[in-house]
C-alpha positions in Angstrom: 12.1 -26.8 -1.2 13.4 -27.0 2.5 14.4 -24.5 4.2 18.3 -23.2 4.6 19.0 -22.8 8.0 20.6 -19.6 9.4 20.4 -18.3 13.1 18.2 -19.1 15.9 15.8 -16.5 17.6 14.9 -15.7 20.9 11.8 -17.0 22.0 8.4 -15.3 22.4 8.3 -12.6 19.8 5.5 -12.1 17.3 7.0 -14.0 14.4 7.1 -12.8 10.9 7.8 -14.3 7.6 8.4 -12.4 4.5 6.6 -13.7 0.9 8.7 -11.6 -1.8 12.2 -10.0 -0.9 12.4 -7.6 -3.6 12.3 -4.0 -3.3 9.7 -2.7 -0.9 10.0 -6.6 0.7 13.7 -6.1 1.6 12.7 -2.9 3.7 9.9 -4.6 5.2 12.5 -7.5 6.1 14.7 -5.0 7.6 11.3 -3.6 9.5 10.8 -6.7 10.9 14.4 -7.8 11.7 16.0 -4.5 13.4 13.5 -2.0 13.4 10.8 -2.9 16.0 11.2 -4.6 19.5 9.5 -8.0 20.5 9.2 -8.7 16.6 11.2 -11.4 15.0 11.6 -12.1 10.7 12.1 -16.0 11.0 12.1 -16.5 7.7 12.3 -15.4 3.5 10.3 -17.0 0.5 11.6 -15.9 -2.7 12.0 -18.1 -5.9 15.1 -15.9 -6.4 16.9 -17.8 -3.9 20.5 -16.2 -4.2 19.5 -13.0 -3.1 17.0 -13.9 -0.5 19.6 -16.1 1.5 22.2 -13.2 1.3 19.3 -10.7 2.9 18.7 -13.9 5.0 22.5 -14.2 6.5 23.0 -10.0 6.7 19.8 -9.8 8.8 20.0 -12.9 10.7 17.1 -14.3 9.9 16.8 -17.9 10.4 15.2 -20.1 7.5 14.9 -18.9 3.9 13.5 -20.8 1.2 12.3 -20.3 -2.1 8.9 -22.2 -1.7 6.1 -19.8 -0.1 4.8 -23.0 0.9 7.1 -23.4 3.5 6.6 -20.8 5.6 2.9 -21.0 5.1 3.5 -24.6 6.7 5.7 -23.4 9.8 4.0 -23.9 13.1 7.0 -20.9 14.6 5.1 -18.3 12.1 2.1 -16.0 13.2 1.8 -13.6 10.1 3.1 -12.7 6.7 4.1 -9.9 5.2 3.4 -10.6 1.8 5.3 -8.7 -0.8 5.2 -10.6 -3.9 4.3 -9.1 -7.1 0.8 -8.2 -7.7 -0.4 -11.3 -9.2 0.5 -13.5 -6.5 -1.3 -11.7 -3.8 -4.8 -13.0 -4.2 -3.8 -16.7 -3.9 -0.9 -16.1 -1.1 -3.5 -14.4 1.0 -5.7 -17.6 0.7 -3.5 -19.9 1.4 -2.0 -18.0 4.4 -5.4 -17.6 6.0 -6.2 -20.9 5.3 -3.1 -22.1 7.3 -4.0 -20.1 10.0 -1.5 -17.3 9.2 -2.4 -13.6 9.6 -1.9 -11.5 6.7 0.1 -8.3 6.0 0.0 -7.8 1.9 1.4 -5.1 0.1 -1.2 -3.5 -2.3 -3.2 -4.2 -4.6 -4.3 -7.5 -3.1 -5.4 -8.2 -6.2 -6.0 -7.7 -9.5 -9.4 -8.3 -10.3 -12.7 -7.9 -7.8 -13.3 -11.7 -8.0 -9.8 -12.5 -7.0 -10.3 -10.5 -4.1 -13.3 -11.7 -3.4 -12.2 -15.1 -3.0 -9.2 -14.0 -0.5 -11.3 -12.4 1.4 -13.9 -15.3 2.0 -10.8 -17.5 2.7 -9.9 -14.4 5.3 -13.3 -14.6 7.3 -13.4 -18.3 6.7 -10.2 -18.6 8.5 -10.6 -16.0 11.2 -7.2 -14.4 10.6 -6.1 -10.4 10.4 -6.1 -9.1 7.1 -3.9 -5.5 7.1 -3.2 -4.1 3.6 0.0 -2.1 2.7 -2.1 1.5 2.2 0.9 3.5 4.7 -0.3 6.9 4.0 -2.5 6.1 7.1 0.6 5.6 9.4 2.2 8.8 7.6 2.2 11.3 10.5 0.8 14.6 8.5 -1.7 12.5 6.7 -3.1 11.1 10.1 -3.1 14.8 11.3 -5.5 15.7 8.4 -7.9 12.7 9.2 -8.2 13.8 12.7 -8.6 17.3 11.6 -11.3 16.3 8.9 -12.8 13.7 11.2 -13.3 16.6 14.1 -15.4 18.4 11.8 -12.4 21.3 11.3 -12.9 21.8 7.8 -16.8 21.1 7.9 -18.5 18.6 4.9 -15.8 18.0 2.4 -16.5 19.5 -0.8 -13.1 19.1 -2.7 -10.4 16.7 -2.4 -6.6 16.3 -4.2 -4.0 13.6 -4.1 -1.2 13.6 -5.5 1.6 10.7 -6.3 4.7 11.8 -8.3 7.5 9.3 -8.4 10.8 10.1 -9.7 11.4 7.6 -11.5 11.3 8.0 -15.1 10.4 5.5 -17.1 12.7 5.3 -19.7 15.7 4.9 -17.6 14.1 1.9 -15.8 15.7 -0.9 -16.9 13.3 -3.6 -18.2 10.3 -1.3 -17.9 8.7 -2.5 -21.0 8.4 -5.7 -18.7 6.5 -3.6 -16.0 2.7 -4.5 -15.7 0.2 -3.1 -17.8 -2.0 -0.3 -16.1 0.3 -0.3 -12.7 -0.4 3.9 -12.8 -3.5 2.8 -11.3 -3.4 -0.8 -9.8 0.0 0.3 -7.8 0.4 3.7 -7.8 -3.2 6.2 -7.4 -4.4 3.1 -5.6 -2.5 4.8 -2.7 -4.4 7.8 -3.7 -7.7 6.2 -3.8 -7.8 4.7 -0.2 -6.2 8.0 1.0 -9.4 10.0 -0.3 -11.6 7.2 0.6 -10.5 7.8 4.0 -10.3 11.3 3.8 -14.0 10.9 3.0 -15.7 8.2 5.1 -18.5 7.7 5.2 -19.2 8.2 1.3 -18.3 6.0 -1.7 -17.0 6.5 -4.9 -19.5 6.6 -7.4 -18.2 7.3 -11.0 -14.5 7.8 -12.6 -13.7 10.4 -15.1 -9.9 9.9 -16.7 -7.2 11.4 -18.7 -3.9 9.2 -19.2 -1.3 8.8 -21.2 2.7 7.6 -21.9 4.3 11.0 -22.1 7.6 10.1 -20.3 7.9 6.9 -22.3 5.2 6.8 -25.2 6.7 3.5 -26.7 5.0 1.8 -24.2 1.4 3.5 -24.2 0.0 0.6 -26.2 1.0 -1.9 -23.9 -1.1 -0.2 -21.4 1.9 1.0 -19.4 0.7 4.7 -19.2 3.0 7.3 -16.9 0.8 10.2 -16.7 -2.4 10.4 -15.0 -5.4 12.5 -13.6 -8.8 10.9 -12.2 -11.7 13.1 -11.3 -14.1 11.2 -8.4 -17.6 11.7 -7.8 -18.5 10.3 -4.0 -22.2 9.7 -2.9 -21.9 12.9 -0.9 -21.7 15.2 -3.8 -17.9 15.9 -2.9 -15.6 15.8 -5.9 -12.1 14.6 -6.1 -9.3 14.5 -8.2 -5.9 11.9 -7.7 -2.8 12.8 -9.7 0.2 10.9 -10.9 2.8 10.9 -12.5 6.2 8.8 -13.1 9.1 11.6 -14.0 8.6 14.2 -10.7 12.6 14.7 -11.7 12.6 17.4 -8.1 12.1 14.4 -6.2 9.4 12.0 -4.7 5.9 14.2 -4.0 3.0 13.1 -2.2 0.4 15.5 -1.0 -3.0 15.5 -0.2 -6.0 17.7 0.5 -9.4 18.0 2.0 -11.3 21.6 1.2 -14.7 22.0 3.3 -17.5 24.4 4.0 -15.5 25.1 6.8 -12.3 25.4 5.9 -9.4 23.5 4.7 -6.3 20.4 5.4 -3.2 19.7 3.9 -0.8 16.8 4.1 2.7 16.3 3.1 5.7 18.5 2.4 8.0 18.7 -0.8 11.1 19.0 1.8 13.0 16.2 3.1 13.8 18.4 6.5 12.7 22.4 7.4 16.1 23.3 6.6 16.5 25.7 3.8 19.5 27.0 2.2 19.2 31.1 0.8 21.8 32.1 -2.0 22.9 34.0 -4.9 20.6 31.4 -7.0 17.8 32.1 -4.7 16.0 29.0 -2.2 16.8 25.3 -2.3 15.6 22.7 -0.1 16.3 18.6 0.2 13.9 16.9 -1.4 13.2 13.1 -0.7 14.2 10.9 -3.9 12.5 7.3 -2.7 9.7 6.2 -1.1 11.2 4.2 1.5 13.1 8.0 2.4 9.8 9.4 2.7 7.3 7.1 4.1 10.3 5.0 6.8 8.4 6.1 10.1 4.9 5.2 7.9 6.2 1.9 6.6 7.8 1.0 9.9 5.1 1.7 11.6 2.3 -0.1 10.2 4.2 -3.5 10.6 4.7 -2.5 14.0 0.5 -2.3 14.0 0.3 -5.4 12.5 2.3 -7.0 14.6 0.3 -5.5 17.6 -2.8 -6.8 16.3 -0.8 -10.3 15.9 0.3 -9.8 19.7 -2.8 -9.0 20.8 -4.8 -11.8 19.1 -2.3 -14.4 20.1 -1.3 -13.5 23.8 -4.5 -11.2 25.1 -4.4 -7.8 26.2 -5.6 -4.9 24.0 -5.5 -4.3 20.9 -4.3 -1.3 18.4 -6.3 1.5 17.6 -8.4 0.3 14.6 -6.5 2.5 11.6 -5.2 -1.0 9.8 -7.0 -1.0 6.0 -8.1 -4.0 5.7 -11.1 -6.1 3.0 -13.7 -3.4 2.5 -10.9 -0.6 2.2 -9.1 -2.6 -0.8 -12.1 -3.6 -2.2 -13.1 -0.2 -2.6 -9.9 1.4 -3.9 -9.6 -1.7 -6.4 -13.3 -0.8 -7.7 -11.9 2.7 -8.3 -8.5 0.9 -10.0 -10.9 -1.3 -12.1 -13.2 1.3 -13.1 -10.2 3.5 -14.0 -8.8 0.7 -16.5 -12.2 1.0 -17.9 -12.1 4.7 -18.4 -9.0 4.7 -20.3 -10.2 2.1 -22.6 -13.6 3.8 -23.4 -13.0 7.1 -23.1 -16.1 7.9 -20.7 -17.0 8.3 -17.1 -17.4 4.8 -15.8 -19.7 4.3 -13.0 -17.6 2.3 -9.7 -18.5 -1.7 -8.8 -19.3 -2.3 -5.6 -20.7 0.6 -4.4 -23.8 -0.1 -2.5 -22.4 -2.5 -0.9 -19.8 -0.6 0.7 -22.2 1.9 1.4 -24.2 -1.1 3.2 -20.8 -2.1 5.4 -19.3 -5.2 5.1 -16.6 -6.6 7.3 -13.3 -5.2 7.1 -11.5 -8.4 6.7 
């Protein structure tokens, strides 16, 4: 389908396109279009058309379409953000990277190892920046930690937590019977997994214990839609872990993690949306954040503004970002934990984690 022209741009800014305008895509659209200087959103891809071209006019972007093909075609675009649903992802990447495009894609970027596999030969085949949507690592506190763990300030790791509660319950979603089956794991503690991963590099996961279940919505536990989760990691440095989710944090959206050492001890994230407190008769109360886009903006802002830095860099010279980006090994490894997880669930024992020698052996990072 041809594109429905909207505006004209300025010349000379990194140029972004947007693959999937739905609800994390519209705030990356909004990134992209307003948020960040010498950045430009040229153009939307969405088979729902209606709403893409009324995002399209409010932001003044200036092609939409509803044919990713298109933009993947436009000689004006240097990168896309790629926000599709989950399914897509693996066969977007490859046919961005193989029309030159570099690649931001919300995670997972995909579904199954072999999937991901083949993206990521078409990303080193092609030469193009692969950056996946993991933006605990652009979250302030949590890039505190790192530095903290990575200066040696709590010594070797011994014990690490994360924890995802969303508060959205499940039964009030409408369609949720339509959600994907297993997203607890491919969507949600996927976060959790490259954010321990990270915590911890320098080890792999080895093995994945798991107890899950539907207790928000138990209708849909057979489908595999499960809304309560705890995974216990073993890494090759002896260090155990344990991610935690759930879908009905009702107080409001909760993200925490935690790194305990021989030396001592980090903590990231905060239950309150601001340090202000309020004291009364009924005792303490604080904001709490309710969405993720309320408590990740600065982190989601900010690692489109790294990938379009790595974009800028690439295309014009000059130096290039600090190297935080996840890219191919880093999704590969949290997927392998996703996988194995599935696997747990279905067997009821400790499943051991694909892939792990050879991310102990270091492969590229696209």
């Amino acid at each position: 389908m041809a594109y429905v022209p909207r505006s004209t741009e300025p010349a000379n800014p990194v140029r972004l396109a947007l693959i999937g305008s739905g609800w994390i895509g519209a705030f990356h659209a909004e990134t992209a279009a307003a948020r960040l200087g010498g950045v430009q959103l040229v153009a939307i891809a969405d088979p729902a058309l209606a709403p893409a071209v009324e995002r399209a006019e409010r932001l003044g972007v200036a092609k939409v379409t509803a044919d990713p093909a298109d933009v993947l075609a436009d000689p004006e675009v240097d990168g896309v953000l790629i926000a599709a649903p989950a399914r897509f992802h693996a066969s977007l990447i490859s046919a961005a990277a193989a029309a030159g495009k570099h690649v931001f894609c919300e995670k997972p970027a995909a579904t199954s190892l072999a999937e991901l596999d083949g993206a990521l030969g078409a990303v080193r085949e092609a030469g193009v920046e692969l950056q996946i949507g993991f933006n605990r690592r652009f979250a302030a506190d949590f890039a505190a930690a790192k530095r903290a763990v990575d200066a040696g300030s709590v010594g070797e790791p011994r014990l690490l937590r994360s924890v995802t509660r969303d508060p959205g319950r499940t039964d009030t979603i409408p369609g949720a019977e339509r959600i994907p089956p297993w997203t607890i794991f491919l969507e949600t503690l996927i976060h959790d997994f490259d954010t321990l991963n990270w915590f911890n590099q320098g080890a792999v996961a080895e093995q994945v214990q798991v107890m899950a279940d539907a207790l928000v919505e138990p209708s849909l536990r057979d489908s595999g839609f499960l809304d309560t989760a705890v995974v216990t990691i073993r890494y090759s440095n002896g260090a155990i872990a344990v991610a935690e989710a759930s879908f009905s944090a009702l107080y409001g959206y909760d993200v925490r993690g935690e790194v305990f050492g021989s030396a001592g001890m980090v903590q990231a994230g905060s239950l309150r949306a601001t340090a202000a407190g309020s004291y009364t008769a009924a005792g303490f109360s604080s904001e709490t954040p309710r969405l993720n886009v309320e408590l990740f903006a600065d982190a989601y802002t900010a690692e489109i503004a790294h990938f379009a830095a790595m974009i800028r860099s690439r295309r014009d010279g000059g130096p290039a970002p600090a190297p935080l980006a996840p890219g191919g090994t880093d999704t590969r490894a949290a997927l392998a934990m996703a996988l194995a997880c599935i696997e747990a669930v279905k067997t009821g024992a400790a499943v051991q984690v694909a892939g792990t020698r050879a991310a102990a052996a270091g492969e590229g990072n696209r």
